[in-house]
C-alpha positions as CSV (number, residue, x, y, z in Angstrom):
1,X,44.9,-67.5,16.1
2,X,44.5,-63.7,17.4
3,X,41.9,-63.2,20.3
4,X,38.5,-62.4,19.4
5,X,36.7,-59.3,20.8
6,X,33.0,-59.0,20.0
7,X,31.3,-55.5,20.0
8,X,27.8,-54.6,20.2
9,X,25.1,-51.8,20.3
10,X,22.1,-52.2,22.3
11,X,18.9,-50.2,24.2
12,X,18.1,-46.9,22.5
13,X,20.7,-45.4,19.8
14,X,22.9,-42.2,20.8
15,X,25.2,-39.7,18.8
16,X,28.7,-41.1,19.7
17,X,27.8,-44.9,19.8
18,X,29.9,-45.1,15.7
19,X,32.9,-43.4,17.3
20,X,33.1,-45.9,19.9
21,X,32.7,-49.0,17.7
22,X,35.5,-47.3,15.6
23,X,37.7,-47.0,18.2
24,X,36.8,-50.3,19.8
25,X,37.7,-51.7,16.2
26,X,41.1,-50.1,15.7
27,X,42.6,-50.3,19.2
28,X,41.6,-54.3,19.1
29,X,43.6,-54.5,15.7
30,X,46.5,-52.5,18.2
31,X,46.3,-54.7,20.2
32,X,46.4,-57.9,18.1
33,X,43.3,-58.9,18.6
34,X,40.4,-59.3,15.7
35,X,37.1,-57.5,16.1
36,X,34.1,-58.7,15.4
37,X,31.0,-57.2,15.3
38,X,26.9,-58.1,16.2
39,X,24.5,-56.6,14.1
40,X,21.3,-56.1,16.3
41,X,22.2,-56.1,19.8
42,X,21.2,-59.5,22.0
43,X,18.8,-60.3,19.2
44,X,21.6,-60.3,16.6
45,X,23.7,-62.6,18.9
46,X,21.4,-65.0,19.4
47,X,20.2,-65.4,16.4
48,X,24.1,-65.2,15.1
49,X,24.6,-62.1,13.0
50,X,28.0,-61.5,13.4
51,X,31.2,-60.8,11.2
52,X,34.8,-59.8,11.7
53,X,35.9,-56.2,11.0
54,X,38.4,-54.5,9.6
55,X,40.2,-50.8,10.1
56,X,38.4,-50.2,7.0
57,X,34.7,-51.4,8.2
58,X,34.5,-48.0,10.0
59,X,35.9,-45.4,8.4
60,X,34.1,-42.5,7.6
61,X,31.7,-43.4,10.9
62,X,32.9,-41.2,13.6
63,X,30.6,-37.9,12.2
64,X,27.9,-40.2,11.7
65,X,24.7,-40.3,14.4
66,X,22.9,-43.4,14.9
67,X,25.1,-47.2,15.1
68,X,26.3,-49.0,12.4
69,X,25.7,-51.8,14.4
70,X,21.6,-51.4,14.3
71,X,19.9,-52.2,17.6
72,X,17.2,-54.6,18.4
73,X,15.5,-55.3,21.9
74,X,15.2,-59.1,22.5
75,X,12.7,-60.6,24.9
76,X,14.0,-63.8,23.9
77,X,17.5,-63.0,25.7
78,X,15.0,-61.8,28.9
79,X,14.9,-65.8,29.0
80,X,17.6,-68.5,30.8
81,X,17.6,-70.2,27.1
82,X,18.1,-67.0,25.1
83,X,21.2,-66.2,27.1
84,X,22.5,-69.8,26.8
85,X,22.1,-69.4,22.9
86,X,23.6,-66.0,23.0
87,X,26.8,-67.7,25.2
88,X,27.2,-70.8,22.4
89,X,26.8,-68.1,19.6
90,X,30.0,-66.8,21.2
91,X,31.7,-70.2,22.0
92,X,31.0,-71.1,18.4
93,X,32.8,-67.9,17.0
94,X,35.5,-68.6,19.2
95,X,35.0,-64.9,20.6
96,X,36.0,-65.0,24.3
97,X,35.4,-61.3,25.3
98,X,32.3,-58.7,24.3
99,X,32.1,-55.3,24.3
100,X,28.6,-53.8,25.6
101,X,28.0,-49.9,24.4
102,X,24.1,-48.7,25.9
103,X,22.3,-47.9,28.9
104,X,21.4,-50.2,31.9
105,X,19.3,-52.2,30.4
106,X,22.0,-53.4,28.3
107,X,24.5,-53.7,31.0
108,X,22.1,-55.6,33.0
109,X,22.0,-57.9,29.5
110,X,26.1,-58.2,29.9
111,X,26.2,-58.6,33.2
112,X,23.9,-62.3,32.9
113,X,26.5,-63.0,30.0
114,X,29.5,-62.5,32.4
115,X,27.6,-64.6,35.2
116,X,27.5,-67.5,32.5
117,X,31.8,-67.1,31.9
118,X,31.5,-64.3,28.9
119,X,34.0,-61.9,29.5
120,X,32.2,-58.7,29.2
121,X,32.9,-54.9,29.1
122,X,30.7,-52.1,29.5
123,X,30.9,-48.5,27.7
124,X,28.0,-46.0,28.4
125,X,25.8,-44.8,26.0
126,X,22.4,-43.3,26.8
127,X,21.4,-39.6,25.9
128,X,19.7,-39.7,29.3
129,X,22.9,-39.7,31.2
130,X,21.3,-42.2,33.9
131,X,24.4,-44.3,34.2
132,X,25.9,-44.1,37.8
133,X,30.2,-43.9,37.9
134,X,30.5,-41.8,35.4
135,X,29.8,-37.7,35.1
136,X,28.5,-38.4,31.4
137,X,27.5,-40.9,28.9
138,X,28.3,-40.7,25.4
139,X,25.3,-39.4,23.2
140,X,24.0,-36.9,26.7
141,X,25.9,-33.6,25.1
142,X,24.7,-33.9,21.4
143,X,21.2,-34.5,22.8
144,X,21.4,-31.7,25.0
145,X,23.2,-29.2,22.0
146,X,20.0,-30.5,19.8
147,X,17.8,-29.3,22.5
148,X,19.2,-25.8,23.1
149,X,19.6,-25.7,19.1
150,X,15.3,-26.3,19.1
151,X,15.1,-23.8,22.2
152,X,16.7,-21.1,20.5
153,X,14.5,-21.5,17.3
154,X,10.9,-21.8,19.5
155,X,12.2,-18.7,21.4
156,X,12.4,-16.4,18.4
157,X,8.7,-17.3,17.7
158,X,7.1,-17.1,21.3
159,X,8.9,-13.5,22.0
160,X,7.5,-12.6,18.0
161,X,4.4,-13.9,19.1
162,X,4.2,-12.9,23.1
163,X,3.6,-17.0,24.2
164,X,4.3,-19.4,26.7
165,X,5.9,-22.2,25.0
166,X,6.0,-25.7,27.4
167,X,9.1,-27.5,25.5
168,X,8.9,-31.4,26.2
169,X,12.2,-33.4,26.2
170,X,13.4,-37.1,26.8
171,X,14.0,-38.6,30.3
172,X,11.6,-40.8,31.7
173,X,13.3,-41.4,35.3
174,X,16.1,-39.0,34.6
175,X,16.0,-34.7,34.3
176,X,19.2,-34.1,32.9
177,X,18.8,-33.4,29.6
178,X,16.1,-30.8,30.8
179,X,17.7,-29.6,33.6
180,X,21.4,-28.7,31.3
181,X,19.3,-27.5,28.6
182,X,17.2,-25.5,30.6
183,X,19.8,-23.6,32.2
184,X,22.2,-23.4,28.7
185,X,19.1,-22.3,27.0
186,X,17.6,-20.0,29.7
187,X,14.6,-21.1,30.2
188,X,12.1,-19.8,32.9
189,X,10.8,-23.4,34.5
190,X,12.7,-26.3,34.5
191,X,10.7,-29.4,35.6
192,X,12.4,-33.0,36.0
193,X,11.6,-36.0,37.9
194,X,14.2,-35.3,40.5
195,X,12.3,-32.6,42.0
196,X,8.5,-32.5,43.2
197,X,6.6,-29.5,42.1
198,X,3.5,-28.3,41.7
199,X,1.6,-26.8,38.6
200,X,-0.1,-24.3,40.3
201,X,3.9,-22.7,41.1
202,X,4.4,-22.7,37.4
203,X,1.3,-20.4,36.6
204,X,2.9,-17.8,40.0
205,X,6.6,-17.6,38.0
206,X,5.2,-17.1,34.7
207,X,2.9,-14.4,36.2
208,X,5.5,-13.2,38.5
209,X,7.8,-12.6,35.1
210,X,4.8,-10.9,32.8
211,X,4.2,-8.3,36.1
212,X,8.2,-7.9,35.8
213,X,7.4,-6.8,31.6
214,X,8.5,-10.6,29.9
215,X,6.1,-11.1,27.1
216,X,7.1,-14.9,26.3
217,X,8.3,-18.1,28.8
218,X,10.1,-21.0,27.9
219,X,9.2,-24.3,30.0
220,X,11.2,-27.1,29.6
221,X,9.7,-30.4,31.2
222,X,11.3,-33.8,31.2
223,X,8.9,-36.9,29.9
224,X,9.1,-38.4,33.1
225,X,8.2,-35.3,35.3
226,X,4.6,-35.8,37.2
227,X,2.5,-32.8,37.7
228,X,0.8,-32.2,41.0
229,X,-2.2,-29.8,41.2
230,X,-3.4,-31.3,37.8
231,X,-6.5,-33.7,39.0
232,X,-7.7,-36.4,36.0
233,X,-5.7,-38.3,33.3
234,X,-3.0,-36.5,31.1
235,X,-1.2,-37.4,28.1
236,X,2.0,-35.9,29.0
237,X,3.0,-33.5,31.3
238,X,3.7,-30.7,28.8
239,X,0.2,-31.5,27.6
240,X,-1.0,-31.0,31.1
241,X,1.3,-28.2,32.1
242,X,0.5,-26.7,29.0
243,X,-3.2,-26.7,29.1
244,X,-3.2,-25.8,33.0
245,X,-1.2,-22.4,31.9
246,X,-3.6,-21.4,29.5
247,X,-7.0,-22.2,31.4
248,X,-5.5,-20.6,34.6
249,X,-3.6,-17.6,33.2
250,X,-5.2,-16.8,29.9
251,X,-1.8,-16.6,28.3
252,X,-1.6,-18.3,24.7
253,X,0.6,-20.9,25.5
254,X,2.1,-23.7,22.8
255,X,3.5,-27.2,23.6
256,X,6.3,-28.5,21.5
257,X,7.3,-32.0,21.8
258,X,10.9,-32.7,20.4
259,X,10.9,-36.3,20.5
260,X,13.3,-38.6,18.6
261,X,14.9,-36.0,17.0
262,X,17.1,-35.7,20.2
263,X,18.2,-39.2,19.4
264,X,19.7,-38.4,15.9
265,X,22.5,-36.0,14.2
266,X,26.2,-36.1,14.4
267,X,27.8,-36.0,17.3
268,X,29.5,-33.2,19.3
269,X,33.3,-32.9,19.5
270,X,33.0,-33.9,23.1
271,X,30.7,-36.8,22.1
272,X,33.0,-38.2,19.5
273,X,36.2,-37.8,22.1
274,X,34.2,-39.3,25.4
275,X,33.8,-42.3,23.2
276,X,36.9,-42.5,21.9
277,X,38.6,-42.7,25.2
278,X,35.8,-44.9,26.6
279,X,36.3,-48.0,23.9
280,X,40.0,-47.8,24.2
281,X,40.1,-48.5,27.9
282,X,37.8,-51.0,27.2
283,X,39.9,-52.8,24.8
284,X,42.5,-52.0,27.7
285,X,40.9,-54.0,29.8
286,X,40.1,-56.8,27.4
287,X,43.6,-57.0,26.8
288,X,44.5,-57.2,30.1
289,X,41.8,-60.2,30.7
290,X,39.5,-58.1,33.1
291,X,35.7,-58.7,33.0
292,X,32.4,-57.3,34.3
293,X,33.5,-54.2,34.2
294,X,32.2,-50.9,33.1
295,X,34.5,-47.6,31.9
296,X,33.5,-44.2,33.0
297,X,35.2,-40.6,33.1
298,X,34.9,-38.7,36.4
299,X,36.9,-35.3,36.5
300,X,38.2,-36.3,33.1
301,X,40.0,-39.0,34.3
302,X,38.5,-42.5,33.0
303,X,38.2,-45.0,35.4
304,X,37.0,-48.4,35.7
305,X,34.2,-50.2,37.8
306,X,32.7,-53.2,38.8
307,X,29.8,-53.6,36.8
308,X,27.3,-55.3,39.2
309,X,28.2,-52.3,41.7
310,X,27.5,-49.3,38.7
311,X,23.9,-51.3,38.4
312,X,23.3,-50.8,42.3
313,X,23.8,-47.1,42.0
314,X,21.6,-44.3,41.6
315,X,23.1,-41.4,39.7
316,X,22.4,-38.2,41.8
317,X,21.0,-35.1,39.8
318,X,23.6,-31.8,40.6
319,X,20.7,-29.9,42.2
320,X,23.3,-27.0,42.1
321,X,22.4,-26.5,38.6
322,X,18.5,-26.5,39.5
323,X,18.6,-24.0,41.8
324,X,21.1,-21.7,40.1
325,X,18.4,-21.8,37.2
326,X,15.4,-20.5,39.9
327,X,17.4,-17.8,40.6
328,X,18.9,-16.2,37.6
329,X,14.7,-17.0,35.7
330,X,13.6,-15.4,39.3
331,X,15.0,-11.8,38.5
């Protein structure tokens, strides 16, 4: 009987995540191996919704956004005896290695499952790019193209209309989507979790720019951004932000939340080939028996790492970027 290779989506859906399960699929059948796939993430395996694939099962998925393979959260497999049921759902099917493609979260999942004898890959895919040993993750550059595509739309209607638009995007511990949008899409403030600031500086550069003759601001401000200066509750901080522009510098000012929408839509051509030489070192390293590890490109080489050490590390923000946007919004 061929080896069995499980593959799975789990933790938020990104653009990118159908290319790698396509991949994943066909370089297993390369290999002489037999994919399988489980529908819903660590839910799905627990509860045993899995099937094998064929080179057919995913063609025509590599344009497509979203996962074929759904995703489900699981606080069942949070617990000792949801990962035991998740490891004899395996044993049963005779699958000896998995394939993990999400964010921590689910690579903290695989990592319990290799500590328990699974062999176990890792492939990121988050849009918020948070995953240490490696520059991107798939899904971060279709998220980031969907922003600047939103950007470019508001700014024809806040220079029509002489506003301040406060533009709030996804990243709740992490500013890169704002902070590479923001400077790709020329904005005048870019706020992100990475770097303390204070409201009150916000109101100086967009007055500092209306004395220079700008008649309309962009702001982009990541989820997870907390405003100083701002005393009280808020429901956001581009609520906030917004509302503290207006009241302390009388310019009409507009808040646009993008939301899910930066989640969706097919993915970019370097999207669809990240992932595509992601899953086939994965199934590399299947092949070759390795475990607990995670794959990663850094300088366009794709590496390998141990997973338990990726976990450990905090991905460091190119502050490069955040400054080089002060100066060219400063003149």
């Amino acid at each position: 009987m061929r080896r069995r290779v499980g593959v799975l989506t789990s933790g938020g859906d990104a653009p990118g995540m159908n290319a790698a399960i396509r991949t994943v699929v066909r370089a297993a059948i390369h290999y002489n191996m037999e994919p399988w796939a489980i529908y819903r993430g660590y839910h799905g395996l627990i509860r045993g919704e899995l099937e094998p694939l064929t080179s057919r099962s995913v063609s025509g998925i590599i344009q497509r956004g979203g996962t074929i393979l759904k995703s489900a959260r699981s606080d069942q497999f949070m617990t000792p005896e949801g990962r035991r049921q998740a490891t004899a759902t395996l044993e049963q099917h005779e699958i000896e290695a998995l394939i993990v493609i999400g964010g921590d979260g689910s690579f903290k999942g695989a990592l319990e499952l290799d500590k328990l004898g699974i062999k176990v890959i890792g492939i990121p895919a988050t849009i918020d790019n948070d995953i240490a040993c490696t520059d991107y993750s798939i899904g971060f550059d279709t998220a980031v193209n969907t922003v600047m595509d939103a950007v470019n739309k508001i700014r024809d209607t806040a220079s029509s209309h002489e506003r301040v638009y406060v533009v709030e995007v996804m990243g709740r511990h992490s500013g890169y989507i704002a902070l590479y949008s923001g400077l790709a899409g020329g904005a005048d403030v870019i706020v992100i979790p990475e770097v303390p600031y204070d409201v009150k500086h916000v109101c100086e550069h967009i007055k500092h720019a209306n004395e220079q003759g700008k008649t309309y601001n962009i702001v982009i401000v990541a989820e997870g951004a907390d405003p100083s200066g701002i005393e009280g509750t808020f429901d956001g901080p581009a609520m906030a932000i917004g509302r503290y522009i207006q009241e302390h510098t009388g310019f009409d000012t507009r808040i646009t939340i993008l939301g899910h929408i930066q989640r969706g839509g097919a993915p970019t051509m370097r999207d669809r080939l990240l992932a595509s030489r992601l899953a086939y070192h994965a199934v590399e390293l299947v092949y070759q028996g390795k475990s607990g590890r995670m794959v990663g490109e850094i300088d366009h080489v794709v590496k390998s790492w141990d997973l338990e050490y990726a976990l450990a590390q905090e991905k460091q923000i190119n502050l490069d970027y955040y400054h080089l946007s002060n100066i060219l919004s400063s003149i």
